[in-house]
SERO-4910 file (N, C-alpha, C, O; in steps of 0.05 Angstrom, whole numbers):
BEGIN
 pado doro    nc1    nc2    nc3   cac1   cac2   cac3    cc1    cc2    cc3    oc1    oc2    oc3
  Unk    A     17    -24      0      0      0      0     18     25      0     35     28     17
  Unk    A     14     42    -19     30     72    -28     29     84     12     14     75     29
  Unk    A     48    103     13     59    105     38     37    146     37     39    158     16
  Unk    A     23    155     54     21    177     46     37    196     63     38    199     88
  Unk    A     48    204     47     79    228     63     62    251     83     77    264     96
  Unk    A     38    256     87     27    278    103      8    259    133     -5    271    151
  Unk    A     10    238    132     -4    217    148     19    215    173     39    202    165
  Unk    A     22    222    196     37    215    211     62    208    212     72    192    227
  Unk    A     75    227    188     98    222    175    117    241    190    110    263    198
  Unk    A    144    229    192    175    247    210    192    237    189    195    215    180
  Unk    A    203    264    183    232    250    175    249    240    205    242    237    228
  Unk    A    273    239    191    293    221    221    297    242    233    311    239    253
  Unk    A    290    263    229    296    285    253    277    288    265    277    307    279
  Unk    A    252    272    265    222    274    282    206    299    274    187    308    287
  Unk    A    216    310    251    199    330    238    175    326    227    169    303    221
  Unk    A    161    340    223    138    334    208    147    346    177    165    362    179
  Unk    A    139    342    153    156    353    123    143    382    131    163    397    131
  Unk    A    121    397    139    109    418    143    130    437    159    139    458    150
  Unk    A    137    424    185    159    425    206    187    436    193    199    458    193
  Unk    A    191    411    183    224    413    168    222    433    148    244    445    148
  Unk    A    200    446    125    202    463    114    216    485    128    239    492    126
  Unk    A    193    496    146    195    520    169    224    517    175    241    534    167
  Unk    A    229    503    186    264    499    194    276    521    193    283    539    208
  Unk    A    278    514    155    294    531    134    287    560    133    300    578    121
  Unk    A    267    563    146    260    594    131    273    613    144    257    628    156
  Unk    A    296    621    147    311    632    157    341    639    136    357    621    129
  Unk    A    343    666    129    366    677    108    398    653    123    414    639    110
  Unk    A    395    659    151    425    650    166    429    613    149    441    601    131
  Unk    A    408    610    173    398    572    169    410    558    132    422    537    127
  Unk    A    401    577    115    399    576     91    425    581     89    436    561     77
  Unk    A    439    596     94    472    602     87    481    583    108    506    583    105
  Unk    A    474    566    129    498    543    134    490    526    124    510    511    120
  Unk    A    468    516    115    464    495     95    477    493     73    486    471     66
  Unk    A    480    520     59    492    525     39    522    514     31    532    501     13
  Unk    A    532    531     59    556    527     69    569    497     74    590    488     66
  Unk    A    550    487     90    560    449     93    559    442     64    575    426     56
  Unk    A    541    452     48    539    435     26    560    439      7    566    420     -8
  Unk    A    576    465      4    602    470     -8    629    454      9    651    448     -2
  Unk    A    623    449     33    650    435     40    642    404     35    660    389     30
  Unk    A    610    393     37    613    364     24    623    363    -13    625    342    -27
  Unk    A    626    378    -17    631    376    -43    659    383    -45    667    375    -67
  Unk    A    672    393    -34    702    397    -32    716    371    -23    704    355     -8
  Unk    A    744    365    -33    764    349    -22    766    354      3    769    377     12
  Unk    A    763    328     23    772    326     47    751    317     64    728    315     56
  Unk    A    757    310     91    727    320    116    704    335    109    706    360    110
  Unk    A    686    326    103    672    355     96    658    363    128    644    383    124
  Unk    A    658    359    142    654    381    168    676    406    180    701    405    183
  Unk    A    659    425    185    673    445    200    665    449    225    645    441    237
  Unk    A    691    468    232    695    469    256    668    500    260    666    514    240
  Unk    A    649    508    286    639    532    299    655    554    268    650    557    244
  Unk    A    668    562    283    695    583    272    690    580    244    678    599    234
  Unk    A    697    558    227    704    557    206    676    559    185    676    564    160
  Unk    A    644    553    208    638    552    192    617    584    197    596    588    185
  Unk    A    626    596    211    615    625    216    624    646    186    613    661    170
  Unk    A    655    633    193    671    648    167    657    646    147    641    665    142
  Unk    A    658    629    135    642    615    105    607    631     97    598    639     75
  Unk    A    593    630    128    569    644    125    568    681    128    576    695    147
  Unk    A    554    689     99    559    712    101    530    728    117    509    736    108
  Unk    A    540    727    137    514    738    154    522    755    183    539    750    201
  Unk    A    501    780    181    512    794    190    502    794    215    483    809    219
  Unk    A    511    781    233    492    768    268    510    770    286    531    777    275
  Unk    A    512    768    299    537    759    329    541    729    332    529    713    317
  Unk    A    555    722    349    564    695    355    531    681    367    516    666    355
  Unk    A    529    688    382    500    680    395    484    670    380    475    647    381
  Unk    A    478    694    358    452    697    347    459    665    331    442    648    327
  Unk    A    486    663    325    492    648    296    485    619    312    469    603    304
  Unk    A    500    618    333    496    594    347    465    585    348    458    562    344
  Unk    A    448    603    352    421    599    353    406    581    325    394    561    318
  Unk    A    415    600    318    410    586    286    407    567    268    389    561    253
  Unk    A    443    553    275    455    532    280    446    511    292    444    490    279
  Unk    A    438    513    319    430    491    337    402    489    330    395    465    334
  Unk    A    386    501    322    361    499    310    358    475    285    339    460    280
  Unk    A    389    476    269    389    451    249    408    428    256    418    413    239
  Unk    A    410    426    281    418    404    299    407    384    301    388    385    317
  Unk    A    410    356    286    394    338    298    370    337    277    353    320    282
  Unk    A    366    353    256    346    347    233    358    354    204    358    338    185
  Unk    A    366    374    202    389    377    173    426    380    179    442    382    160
  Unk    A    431    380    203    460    378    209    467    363    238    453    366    257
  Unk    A    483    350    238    498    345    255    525    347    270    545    347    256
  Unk    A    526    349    294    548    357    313    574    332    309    570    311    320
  Unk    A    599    334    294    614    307    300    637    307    318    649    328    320
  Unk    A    645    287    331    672    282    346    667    291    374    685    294    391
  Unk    A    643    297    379    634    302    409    627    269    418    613    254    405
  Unk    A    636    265    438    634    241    453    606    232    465    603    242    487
  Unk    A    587    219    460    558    214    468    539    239    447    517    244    456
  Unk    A    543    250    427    533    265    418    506    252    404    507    242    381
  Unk    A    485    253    418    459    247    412    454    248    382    439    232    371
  Unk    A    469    271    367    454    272    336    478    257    323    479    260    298
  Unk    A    494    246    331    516    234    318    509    215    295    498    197    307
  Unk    A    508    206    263    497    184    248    518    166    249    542    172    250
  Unk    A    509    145    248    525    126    229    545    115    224    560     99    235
  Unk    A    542    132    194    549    131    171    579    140    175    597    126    165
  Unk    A    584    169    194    604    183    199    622    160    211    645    160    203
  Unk    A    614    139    232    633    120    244    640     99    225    662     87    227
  Unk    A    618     94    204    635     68    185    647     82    163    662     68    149
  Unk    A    644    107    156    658    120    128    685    116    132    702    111    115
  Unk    A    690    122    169    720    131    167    730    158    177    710    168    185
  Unk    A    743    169    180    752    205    179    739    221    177    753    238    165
  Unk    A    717    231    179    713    253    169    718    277    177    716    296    161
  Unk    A    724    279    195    726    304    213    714    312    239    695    298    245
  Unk    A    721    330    256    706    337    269    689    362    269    697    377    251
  Unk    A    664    374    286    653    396    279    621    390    264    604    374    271
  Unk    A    619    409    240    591    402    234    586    400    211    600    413    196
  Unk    A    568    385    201    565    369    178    535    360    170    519    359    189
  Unk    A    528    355    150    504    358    139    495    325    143    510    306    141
  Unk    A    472    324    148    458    299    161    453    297    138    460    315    122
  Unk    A    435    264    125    427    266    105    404    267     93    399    258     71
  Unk    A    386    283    111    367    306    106    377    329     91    370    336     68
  Unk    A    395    339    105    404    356     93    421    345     74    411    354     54
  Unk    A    435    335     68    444    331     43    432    326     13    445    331     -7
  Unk    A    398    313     13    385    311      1    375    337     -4    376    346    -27
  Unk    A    365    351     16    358    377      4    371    397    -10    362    413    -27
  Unk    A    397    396      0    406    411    -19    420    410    -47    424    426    -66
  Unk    A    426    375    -39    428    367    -74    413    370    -91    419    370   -115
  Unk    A    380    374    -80    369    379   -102    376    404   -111    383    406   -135
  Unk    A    376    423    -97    374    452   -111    407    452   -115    412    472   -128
  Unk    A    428    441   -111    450    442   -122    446    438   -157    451    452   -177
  Unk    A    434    407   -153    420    392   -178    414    410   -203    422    410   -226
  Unk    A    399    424   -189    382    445   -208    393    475   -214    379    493   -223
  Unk    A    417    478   -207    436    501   -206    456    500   -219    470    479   -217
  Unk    A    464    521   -238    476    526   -263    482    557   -274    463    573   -275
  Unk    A    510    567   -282    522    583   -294    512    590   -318    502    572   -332
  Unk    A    514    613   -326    504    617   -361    475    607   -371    456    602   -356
  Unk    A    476    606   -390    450    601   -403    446    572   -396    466    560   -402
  Unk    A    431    559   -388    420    523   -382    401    525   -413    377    519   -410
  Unk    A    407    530   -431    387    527   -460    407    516   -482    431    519   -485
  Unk    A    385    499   -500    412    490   -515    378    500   -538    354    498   -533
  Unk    A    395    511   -565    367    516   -582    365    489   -594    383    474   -588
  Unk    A    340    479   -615    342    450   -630    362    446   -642    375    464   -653
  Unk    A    367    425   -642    397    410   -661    382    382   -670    364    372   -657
  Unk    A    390    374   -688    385    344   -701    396    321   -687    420    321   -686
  Unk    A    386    302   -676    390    275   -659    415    256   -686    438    248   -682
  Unk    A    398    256   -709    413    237   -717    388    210   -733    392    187   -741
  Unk    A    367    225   -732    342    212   -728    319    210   -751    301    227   -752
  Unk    A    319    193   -767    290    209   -780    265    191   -763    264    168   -753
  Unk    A    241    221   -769    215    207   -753    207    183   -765    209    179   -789
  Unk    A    199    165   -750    189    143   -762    160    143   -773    149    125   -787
  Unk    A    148    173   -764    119    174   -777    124    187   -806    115    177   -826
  Unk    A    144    216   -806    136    228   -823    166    227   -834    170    250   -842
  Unk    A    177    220   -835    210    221   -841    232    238   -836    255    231   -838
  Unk    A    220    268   -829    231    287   -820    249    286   -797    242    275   -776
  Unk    A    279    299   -801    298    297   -786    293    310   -748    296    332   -739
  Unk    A    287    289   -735    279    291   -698    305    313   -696    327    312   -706
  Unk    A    291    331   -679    299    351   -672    302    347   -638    283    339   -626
  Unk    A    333    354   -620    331    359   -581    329    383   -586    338    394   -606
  Unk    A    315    395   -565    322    423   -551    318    422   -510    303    406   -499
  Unk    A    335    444   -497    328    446   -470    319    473   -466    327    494   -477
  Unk    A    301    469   -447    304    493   -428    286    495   -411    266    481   -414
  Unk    A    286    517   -385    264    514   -361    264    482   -347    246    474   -332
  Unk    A    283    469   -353    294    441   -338    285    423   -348    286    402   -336
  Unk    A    271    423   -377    255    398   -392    274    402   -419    280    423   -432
  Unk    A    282    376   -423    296    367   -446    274    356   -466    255    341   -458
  Unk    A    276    361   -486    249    353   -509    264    340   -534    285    352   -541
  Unk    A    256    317   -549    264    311   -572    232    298   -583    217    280   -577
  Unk    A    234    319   -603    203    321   -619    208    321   -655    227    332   -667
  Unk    A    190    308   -666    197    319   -695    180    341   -702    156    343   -697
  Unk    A    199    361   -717    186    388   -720    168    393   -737    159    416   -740
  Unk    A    159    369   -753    137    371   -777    113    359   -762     93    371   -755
  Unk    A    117    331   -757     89    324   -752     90    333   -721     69    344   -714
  Unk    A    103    331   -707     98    344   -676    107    318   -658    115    321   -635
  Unk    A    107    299   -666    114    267   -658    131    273   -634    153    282   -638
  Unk    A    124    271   -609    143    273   -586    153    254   -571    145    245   -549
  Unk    A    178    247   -587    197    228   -571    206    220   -546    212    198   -538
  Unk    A    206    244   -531    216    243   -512    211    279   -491    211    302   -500
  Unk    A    209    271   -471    202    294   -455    204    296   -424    184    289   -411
  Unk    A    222    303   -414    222    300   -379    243    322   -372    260    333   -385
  Unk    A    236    325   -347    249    337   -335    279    330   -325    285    311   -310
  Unk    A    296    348   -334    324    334   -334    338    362   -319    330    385   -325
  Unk    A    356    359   -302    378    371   -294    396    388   -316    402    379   -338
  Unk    A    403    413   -306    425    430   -335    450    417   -330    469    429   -340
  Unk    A    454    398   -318    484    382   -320    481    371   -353    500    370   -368
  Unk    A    456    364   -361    463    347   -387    473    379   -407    481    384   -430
  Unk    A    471    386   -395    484    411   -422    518    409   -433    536    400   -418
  Unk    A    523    415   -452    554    415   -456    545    430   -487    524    437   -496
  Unk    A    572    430   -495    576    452   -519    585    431   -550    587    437   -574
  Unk    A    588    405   -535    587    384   -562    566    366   -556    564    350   -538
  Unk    A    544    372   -583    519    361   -572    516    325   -573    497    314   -563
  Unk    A    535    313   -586    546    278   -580    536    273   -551    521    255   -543
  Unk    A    553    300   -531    554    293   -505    535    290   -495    529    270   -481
  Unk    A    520    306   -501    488    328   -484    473    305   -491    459    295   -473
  Unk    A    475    289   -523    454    259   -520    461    237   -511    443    223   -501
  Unk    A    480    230   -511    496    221   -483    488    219   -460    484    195   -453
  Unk    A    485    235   -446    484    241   -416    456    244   -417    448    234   -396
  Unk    A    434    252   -431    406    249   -428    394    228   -433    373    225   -422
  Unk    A    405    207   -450    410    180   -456    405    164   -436    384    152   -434
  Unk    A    431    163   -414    425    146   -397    419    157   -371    416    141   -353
  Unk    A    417    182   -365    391    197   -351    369    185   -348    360    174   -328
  Unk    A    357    187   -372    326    172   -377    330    152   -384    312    144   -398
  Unk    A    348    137   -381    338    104   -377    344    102   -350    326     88   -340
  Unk    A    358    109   -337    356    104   -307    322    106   -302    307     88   -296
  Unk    A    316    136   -305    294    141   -284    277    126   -306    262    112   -293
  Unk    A    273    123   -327    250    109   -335    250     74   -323    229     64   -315
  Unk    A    269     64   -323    276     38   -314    263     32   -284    250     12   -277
  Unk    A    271     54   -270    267     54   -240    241     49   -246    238     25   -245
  Unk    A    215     65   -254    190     67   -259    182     30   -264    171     13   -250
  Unk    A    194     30   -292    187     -2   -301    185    -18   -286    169    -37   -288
  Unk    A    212    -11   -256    213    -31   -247    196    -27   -218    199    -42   -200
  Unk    A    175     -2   -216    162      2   -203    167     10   -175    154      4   -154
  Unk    A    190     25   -179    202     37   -158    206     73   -162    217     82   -181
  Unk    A    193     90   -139    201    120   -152    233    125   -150    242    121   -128
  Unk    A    251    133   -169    275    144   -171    282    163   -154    306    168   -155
  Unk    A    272    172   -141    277    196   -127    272    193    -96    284    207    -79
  Unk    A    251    171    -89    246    172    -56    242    139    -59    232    129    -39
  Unk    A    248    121    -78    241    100    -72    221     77    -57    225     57    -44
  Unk    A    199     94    -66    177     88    -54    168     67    -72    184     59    -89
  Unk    A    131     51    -68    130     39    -91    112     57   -105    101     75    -93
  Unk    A    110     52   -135     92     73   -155     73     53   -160     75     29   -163
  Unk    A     48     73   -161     11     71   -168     17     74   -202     29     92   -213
  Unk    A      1     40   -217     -1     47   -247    -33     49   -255    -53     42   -243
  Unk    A    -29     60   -277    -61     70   -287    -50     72   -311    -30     85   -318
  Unk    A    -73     52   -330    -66     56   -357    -89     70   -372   -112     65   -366
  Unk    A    -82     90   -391   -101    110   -399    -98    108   -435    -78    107   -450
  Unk    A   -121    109   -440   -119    110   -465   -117    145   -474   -132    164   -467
  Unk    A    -98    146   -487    -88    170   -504   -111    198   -509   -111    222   -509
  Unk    A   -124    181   -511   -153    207   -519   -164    214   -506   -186    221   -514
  Unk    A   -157    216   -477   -177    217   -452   -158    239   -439   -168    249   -419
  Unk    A   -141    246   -443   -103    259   -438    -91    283   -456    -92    283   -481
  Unk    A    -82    298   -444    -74    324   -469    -55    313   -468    -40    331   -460
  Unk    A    -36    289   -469    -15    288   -480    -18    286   -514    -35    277   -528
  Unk    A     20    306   -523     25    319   -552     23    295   -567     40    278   -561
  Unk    A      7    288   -584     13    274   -606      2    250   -594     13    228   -594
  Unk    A    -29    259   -581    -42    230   -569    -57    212   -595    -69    191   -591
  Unk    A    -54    222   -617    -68    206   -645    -52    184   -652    -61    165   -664
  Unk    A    -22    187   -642    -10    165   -661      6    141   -619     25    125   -617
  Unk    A     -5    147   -606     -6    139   -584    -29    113   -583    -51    119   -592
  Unk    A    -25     85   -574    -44     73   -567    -57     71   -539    -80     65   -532
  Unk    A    -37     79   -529    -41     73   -492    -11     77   -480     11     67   -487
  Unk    A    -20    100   -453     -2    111   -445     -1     97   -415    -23     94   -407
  Unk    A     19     88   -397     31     76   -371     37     93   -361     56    107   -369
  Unk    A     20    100   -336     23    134   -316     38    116   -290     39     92   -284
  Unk    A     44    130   -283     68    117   -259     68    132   -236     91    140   -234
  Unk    A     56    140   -221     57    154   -196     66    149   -168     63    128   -155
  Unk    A     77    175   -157     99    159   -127     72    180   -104     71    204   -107
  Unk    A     60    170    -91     39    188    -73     62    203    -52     58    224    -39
  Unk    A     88    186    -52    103    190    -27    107    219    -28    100    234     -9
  Unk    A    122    229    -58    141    251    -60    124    265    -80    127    289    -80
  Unk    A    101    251   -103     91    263   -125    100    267   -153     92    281   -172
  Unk    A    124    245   -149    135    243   -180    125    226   -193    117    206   -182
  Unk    A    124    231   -218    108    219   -234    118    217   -265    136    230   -277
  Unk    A    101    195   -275    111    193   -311     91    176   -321     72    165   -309
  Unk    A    100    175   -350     76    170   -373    104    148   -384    126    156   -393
  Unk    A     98    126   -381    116    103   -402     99     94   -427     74     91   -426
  Unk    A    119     91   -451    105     70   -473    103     38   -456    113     28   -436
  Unk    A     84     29   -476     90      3   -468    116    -16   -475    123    -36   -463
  Unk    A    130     -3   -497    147     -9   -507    178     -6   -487    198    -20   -484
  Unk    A    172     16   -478    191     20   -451    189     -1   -426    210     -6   -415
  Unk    A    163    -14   -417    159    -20   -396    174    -49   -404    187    -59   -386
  Unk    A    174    -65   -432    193    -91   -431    219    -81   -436    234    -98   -443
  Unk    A    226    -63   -436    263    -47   -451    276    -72   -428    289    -88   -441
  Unk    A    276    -78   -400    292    -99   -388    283   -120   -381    291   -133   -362
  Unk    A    261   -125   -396    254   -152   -395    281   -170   -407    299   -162   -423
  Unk    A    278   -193   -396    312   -217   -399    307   -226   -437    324   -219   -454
  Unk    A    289   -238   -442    272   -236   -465    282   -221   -494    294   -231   -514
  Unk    A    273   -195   -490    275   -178   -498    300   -172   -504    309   -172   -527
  Unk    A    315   -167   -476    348   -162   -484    367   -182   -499    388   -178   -510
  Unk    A    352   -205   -495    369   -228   -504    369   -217   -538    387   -211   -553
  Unk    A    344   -218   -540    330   -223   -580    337   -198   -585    327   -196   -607
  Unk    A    344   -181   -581    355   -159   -588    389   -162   -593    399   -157   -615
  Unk    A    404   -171   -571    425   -169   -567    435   -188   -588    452   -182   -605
  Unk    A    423   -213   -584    430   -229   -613    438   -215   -643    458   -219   -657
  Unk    A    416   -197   -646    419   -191   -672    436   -150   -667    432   -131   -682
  Unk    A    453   -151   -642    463   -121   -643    460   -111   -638    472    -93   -651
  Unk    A    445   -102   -617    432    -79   -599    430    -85   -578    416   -102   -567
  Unk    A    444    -69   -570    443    -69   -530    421    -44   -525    422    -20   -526
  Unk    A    403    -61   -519    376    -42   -509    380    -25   -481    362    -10   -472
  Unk    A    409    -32   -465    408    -24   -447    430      0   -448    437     15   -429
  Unk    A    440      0   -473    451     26   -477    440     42   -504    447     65   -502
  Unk    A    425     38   -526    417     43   -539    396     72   -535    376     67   -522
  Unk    A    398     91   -542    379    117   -533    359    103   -541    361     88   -560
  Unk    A    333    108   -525    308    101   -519    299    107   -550    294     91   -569
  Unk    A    299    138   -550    292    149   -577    295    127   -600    274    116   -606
  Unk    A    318    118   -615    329     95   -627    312     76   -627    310     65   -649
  Unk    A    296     67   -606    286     43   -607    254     47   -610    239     59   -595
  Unk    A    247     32   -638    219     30   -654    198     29   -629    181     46   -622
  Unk    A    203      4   -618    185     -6   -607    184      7   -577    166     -1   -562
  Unk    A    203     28   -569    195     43   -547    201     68   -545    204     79   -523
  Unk    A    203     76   -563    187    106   -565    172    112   -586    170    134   -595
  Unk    A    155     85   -599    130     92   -605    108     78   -607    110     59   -592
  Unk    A     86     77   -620     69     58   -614     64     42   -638     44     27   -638
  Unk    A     82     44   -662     80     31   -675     73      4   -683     59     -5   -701
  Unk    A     95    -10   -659     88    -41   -658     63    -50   -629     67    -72   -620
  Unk    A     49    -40   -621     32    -35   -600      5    -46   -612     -6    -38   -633
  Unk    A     -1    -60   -598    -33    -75   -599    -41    -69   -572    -25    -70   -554
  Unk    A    -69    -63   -568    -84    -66   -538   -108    -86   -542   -131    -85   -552
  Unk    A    -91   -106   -529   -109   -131   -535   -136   -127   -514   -155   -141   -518
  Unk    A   -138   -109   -495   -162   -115   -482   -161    -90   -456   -140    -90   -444
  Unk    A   -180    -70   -447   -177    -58   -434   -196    -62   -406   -200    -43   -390
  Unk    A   -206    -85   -403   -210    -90   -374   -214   -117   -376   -233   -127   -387
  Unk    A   -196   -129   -363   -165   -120   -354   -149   -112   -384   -149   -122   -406
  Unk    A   -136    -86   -370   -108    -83   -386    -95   -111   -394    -83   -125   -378
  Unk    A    -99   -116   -421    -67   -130   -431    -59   -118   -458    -76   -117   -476
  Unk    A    -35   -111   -463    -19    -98   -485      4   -108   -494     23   -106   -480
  Unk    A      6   -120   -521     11   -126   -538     47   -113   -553     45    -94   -569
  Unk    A     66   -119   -548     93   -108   -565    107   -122   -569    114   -140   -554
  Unk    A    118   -114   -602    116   -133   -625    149   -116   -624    149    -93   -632
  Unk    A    167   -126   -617    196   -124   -623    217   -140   -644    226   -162   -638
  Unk    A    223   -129   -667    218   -134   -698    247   -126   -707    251   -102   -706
  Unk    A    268   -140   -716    297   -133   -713    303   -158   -736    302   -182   -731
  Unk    A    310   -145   -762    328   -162   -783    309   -183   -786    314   -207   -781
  Unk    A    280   -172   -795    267   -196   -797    248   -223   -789    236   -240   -803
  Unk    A    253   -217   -754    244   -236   -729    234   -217   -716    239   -193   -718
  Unk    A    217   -231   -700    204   -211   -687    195   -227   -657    190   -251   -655
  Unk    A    196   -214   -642    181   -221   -614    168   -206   -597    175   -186   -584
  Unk    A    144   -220   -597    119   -208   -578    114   -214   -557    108   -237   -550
  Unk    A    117   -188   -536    112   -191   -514     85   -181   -491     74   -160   -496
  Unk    A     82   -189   -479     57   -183   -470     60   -178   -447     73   -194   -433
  Unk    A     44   -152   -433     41   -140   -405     14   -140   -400     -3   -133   -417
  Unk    A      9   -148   -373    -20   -149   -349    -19   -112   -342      1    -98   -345
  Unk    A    -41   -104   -334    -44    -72   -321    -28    -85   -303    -11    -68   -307
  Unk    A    -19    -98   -289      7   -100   -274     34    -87   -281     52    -81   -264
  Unk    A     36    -85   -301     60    -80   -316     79   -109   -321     99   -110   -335
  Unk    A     73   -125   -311     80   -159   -310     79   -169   -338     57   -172   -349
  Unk    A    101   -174   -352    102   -191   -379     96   -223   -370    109   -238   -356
  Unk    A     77   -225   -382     62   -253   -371     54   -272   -403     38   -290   -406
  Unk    A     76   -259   -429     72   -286   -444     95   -265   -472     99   -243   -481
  Unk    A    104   -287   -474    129   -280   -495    122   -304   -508    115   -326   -499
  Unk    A    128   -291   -546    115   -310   -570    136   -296   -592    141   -271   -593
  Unk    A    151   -321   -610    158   -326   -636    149   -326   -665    156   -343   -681
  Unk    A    126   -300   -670    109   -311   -687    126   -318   -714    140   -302   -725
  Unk    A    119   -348   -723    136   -355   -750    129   -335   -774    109   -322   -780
  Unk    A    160   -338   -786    167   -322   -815    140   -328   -838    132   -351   -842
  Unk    A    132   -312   -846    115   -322   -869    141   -329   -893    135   -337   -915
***
């Protein structure tokens, strides 16, 4: 049963998420978070010492005030180290090894601020359209990437056919665009995989499926769509839309009869692959119960696999060569 994150929920600091917001709301609080989070990212211990880490925060308070501040994220986004019986002490700090003594980001806080590290970036985070390498498989026209506002898109620019669309980090950016598909590549097969395999990527919760037929959905280019796989985490609220063709990409099956004939599906950009990013080879054999139909078709052979609204491949078939 999906976990609901506002139901009697603490993080490990006995917060409530409502609680732990508030925390933060403080300019100081915010600059030592900040602050731990530049020395975990630096070579060495990443804890500091009182002193060292007053320096680092640019805030204009007295010792007191700062201390106040400080001890306020004691024990829910930082912790005290190398103090002897120190109640907020983790772990992690005694089996890593060295780290230091002084103060250091729990991993509450380390999560939070990786995200917004995550999402933090120099210069322009936009890359304008460039060519994949691709023609559409509907209309033949050369698939076009573009980024920006934190969503990476690869769409064809004639018929509108949208390949691909999620929310991606401006790390995938670079100035040789080989790289940039690259690195969005196996981006989205991570987090799409995680999904498949019915786990959220991000809080690891389990995800709620609902299969929707196309026309019921403003999703772009729901005409040449048969049926879309919604994937939802209640924990954190992340969410996604899989082909069906994605949901076997690691089925054993699959990878084998692929791999035979040259394709490693497990590195191959999603985009690349017929049968999952589109609906081409897609039958919906029956919509209550969900079962759906993908027809994976390589030099001639083909293999059909079949998924329950479980997302469960529950029958793999050889149909003979005419």
């Amino acid at each position: 049963m999906p976990r609901d994150c506002r139901e009697e929920a603490t993080t490990y600091g006995s917060l409530s998420p409502e609680a732990a917001l508030r925390l933060v709301g403080s300019d100081v609080r915010a600059e030592i978070l900040w602050a731990l989070s530049e020395a975990r990212a630096e070579a060495g211990p990443p804890a500091l010492s009182f002193s060292e880490l007053r320096d680092r925060v640019d805030a204009d308070v007295d010792s007191s005030q700062f201390n106040y501040h400080l001890q306020e994220l004691v024990g829910h986004f930082v912790e005290r180290r190398g103090e002897s019986g120190a109640a907020d002490a983790q772990p992690v700090a005694e089996m890593a090894g060295d780290h230091g003594d002084g103060y250091a980001l729990r991993p509450e806080g380390t999560t939070l601020t990786r995200t917004i590290r995550a999402m933090t970036f120099t210069g322009d985070a936009a890359l304008d359209p460039f060519a994949v390498g691709l023609d559409c498989y509907y209309c033949g026209a050369a698939v076009e990437a573009a980024y920006g506002n934190g969503v990476f898109r690869i769409q064809c620019p004639d018929c509108e056919y949208l390949y691909d669309y999620n929310l991606t980090p401006p790390g995938v950016v670079d100035e040789d665009e080989a790289v940039v598909l690259s690195r969005v590549a196996r981006y989205n097969r991570h987090v799409r995989l995680a999904f498949v395999d019915g786990v959220c990527p991000y809080c690891a919760s389990d995800v709620e499926t609902t299969f929707q037929d196309p026309a019921d959905t403003g999703y772009p280019g729901r005409d040449e769509r048969e049926v879309l796989i919604h994937r939802s985490c209640s924990h954190c609220g992340n969410m996604d839309n899989l082909t069906a063709g994605e949901a076997v990409l690691d089925d054993p099956a699959v990878v084998s009869f692929c791999a035979d004939r040259g394709v490693n599906v497990l590195e191959t950009p999603i985009w690349e692959l017929e049968f999952a990013a589109t609906d081409r080879t897609v039958t919906v054999e029956s919509r209550d119960p969900w079962r759906v139909s993908v027809a994976v078709t390589l030099d001639g052979d083909a293999l059909a696999v079949v998924i329950d609204e479980d997302v469960d491949v529950v029958e793999r078939t050889r149909p003979s060569r005419k």
